[in-house]
C-alpha positions in Angstrom: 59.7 68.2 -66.7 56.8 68.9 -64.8 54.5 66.1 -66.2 57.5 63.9 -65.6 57.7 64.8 -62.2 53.6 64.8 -62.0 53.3 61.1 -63.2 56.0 60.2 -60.3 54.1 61.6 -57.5 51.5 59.2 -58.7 53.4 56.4 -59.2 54.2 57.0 -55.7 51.0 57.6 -54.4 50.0 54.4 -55.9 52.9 52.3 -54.8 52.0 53.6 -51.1 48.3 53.2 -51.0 48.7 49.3 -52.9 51.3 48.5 -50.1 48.3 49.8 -47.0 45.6 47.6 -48.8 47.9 44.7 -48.6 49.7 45.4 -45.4 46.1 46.2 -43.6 44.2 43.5 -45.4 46.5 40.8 -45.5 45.0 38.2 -44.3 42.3 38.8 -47.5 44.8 37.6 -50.1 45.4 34.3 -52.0 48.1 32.2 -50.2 47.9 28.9 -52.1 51.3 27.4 -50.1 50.1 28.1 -46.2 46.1 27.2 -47.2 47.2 24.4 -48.9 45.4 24.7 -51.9 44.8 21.5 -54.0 44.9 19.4 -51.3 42.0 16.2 -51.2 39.6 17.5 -48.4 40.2 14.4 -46.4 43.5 12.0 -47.6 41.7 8.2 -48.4 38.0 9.6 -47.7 36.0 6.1 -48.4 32.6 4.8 -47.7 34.6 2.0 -45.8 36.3 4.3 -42.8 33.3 5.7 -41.0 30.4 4.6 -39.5 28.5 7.4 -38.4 27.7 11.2 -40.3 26.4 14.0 -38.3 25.0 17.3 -39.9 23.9 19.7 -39.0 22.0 22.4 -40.8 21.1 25.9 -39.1 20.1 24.0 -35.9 18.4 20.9 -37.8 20.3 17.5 -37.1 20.6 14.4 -39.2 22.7 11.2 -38.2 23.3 8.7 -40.7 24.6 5.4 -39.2 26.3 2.2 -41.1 24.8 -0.9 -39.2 26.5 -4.2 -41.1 26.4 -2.9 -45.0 23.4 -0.4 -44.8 23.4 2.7 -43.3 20.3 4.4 -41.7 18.7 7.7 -40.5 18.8 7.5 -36.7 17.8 10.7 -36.0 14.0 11.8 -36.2 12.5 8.6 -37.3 14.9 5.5 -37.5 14.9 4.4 -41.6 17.1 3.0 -43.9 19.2 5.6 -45.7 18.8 6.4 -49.5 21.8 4.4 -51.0 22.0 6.2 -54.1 22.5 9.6 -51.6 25.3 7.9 -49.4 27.0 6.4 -52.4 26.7 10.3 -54.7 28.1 11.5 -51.0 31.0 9.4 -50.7 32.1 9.9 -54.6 32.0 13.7 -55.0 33.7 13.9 -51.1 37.1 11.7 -52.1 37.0 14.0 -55.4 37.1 17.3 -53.2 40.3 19.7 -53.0 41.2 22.8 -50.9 40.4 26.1 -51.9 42.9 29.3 -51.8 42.7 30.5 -48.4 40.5 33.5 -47.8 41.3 34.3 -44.0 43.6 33.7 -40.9 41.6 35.9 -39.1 39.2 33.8 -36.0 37.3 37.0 -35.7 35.9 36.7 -39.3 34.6 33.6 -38.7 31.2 34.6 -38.4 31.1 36.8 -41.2 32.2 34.0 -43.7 30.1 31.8 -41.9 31.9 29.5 -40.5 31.7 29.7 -36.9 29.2 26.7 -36.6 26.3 28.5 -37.0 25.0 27.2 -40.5 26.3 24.2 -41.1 28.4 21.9 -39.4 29.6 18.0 -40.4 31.1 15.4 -38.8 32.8 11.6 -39.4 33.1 9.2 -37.0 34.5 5.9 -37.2 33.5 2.2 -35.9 36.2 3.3 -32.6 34.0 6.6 -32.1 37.1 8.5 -33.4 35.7 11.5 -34.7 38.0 11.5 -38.5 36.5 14.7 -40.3 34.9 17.7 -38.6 34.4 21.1 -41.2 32.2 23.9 -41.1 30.6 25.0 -44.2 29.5 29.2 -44.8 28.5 31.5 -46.6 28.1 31.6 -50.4 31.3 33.1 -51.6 30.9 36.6 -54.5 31.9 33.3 -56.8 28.5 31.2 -56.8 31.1 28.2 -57.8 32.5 28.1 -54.0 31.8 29.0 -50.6 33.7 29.3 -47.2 35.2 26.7 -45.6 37.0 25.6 -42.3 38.4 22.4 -40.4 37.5 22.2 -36.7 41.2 22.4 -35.7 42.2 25.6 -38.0 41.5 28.8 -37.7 42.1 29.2 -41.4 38.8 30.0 -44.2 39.5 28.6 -47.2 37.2 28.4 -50.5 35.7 25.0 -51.4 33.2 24.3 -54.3 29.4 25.1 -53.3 28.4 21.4 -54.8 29.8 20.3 -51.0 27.0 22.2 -49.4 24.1 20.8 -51.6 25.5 17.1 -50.3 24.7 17.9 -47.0 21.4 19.8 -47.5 18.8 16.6 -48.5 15.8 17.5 -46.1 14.8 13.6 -46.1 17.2 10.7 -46.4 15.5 8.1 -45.8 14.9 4.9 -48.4 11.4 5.2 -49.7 11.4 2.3 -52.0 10.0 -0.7 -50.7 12.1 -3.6 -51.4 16.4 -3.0 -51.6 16.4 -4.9 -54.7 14.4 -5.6 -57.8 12.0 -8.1 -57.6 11.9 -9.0 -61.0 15.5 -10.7 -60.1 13.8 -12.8 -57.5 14.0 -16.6 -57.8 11.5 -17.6 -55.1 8.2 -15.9 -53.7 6.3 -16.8 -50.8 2.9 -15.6 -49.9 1.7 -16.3 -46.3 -1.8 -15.4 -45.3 -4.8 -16.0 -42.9 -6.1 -18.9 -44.4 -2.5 -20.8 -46.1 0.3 -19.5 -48.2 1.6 -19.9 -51.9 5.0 -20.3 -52.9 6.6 -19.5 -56.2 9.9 -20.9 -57.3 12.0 -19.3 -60.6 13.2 -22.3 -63.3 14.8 -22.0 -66.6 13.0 -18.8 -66.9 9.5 -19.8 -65.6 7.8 -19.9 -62.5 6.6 -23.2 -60.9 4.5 -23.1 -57.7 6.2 -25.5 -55.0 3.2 -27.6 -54.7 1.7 -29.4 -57.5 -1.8 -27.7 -58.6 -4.8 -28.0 -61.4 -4.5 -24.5 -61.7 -2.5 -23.0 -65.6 -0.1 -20.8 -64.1 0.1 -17.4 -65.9 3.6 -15.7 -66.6 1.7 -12.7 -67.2 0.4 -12.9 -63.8 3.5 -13.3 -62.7 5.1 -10.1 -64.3 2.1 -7.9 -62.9 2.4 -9.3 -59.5 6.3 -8.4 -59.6 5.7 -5.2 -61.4 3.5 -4.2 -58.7 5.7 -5.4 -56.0 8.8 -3.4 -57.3 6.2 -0.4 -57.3 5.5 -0.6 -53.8 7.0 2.8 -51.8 6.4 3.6 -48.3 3.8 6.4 -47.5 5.6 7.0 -44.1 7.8 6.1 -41.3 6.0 6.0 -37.8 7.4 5.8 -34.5 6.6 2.4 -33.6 2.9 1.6 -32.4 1.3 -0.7 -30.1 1.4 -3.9 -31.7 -2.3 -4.8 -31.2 -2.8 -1.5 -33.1 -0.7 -1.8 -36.0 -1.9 -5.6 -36.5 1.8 -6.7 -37.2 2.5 -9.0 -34.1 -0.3 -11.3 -36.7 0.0 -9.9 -40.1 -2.7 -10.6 -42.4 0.1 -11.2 -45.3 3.7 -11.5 -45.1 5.8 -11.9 -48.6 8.7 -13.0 -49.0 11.3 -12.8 -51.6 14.7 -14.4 -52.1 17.1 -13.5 -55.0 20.0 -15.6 -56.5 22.9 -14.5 -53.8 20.4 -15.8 -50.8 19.6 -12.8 -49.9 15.8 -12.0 -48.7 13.3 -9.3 -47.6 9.8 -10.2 -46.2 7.4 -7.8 -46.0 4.7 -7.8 -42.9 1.1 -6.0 -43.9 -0.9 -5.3 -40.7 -4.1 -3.6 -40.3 -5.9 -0.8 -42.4 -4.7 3.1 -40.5 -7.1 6.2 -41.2 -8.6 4.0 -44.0 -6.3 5.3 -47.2 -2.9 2.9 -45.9 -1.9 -0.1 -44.3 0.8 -0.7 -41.1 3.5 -2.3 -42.3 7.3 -3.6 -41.6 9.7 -5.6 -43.0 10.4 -8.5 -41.3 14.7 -8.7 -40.9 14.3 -4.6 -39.1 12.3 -3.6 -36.4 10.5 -0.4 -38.7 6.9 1.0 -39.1 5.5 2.7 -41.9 3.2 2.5 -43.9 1.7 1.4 -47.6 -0.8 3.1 -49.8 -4.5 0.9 -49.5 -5.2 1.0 -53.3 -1.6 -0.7 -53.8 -2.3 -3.6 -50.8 -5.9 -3.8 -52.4 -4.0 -4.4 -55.8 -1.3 -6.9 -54.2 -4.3 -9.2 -52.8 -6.2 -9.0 -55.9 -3.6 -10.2 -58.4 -2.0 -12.7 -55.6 -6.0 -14.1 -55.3 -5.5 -14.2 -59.3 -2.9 -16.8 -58.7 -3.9 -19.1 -55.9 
């Protein structure tokens, strides 16, 4: 009798102090229905329905903007953006669902995290209509997801920690040269101080446009394309002085055009701190700069050719 009555005191006790933990701690618990768990992140999340990406990162900003088909870094130094980043970005977003909801509380913000003072993201689109606006916090006890919050809710809710990594690219800018392969190329052209030389694709080989003495090498070829698909930018420079950088005359511009008419030309100015060369691209209105030894290179095999 008295074990009986023993084991329903604790029952009790138990009962009472499981109904303070959830009656004081509410807002703690998993309430899939009001956090909407399972949810998509954003409904129809495409490439297609913004324009412009702000992040930022513990007080760093990055702004990514689409201009025609490319997007580029406008913040910092203006570049083109890594494709391969924006089109990983856009894939893993429209996958995304709502985690269970963590908190209702506003006051807990900050200790989740999610009070705009670690990382912050927003979409705009072409109508500066801002579309998505989230704060991402703290690493939840579960490496797998971390806190999360819309702009317009005061709710935190768990979302899965690949969302942060995303956002967290120190650098995206394009540092490959040329946006597509210039072994694909059907016509070269190679302007420089004293003339230029044009290559033209054919049935597999490649004809100069003007008639010469000279035995064309397709070998030559190859390493001239190899080396061109090679090329990758040293660094982006706020624009100089044009008489410094050498590109209002370039010393060589080349040119390539591939099958669907599109084209890139490439401006090469004058030698900087004696290890690189200023350099552009001649459709956007962007410095950087090559390596010497690979300019050195270009003119070597291209003299190989003439």
């Amino acid at each position: 009798m008295v074990n009986n009555n023993l084991l329903a005191l604790l029952a009790l006790i138990a009962a009472t102090l499981l109904f303070t933990l959830v009656y004081k701690h509410q807002d703690l618990f998993k309430d899939a229905s009001s956090a909407k768990s399972g949810e998509y992140l954003v409904s129809g999340f495409g490439p297609g329905e913004f324009n412009r990406i702000s992040i930022t990162d513990k007080g760093r900003s990055t702004v990514l903007r689409k201009k025609g088909s490319r997007w580029q870094v406008i913040s910092d130094v203006a570049a083109p953006a890594k494709l391969a980043y924006i089109e990983e970005l856009f894939l893993k977003l429209k996958e995304l669902k709502r985690g269970e909801l963590i908190s209702r509380q506003k006051e807990k913000h900050e200790l989740f995290g999610v009070d705009g003072g670690r990382m912050e993201i927003r979409f705009t689109n072409s109508f500066n209509q801002q579309t998505a606006h989230f704060y991402l916090g703290k690493l939840s006890p579960d490496p797998a997801v971390i806190y999360f919050r819309n702009d317009d809710a005061q709710e935190t809710q768990l979302i899965a920690s690949h969302l942060r990594e995303l956002f967290e690219r120190r650098d995206w800018r394009e540092y490959q040269l040329f946006a597509s392969d210039p072994k694909q190329a059907v016509e070269l052209k190679f302007e420089y101080d004293d003339g230029e030389f044009h290559l033209r694709e054919k049935g597999g080989q490649w004809q100069p446009s003007k008639p010469t003495s000279k035995l064309l090498s397709l070998t030559a070829v190859n390493r001239l394309l190899e080396l061109l698909g090679s090329l990758q930018i040293k660094e982006y420079l706020e624009k100089p002085a044009p008489e410094k950088s050498g590109l209002d005359t370039p010393q060589l511009t080349v040119t390539l055009v591939w099958s669907d008419g599109s084209r890139q030309s490439l401006l090469v100015g004058q030698e900087k701190d004696g290890d690189s060369y200023y350099a552009s691209w001649g459709e956007e209105p962007v410095t950087f700069t090559l390596p010497k030894h690979k300019i050195s290179n270009l003119k070597r095999e291209l003299s190989n050719l003439r």
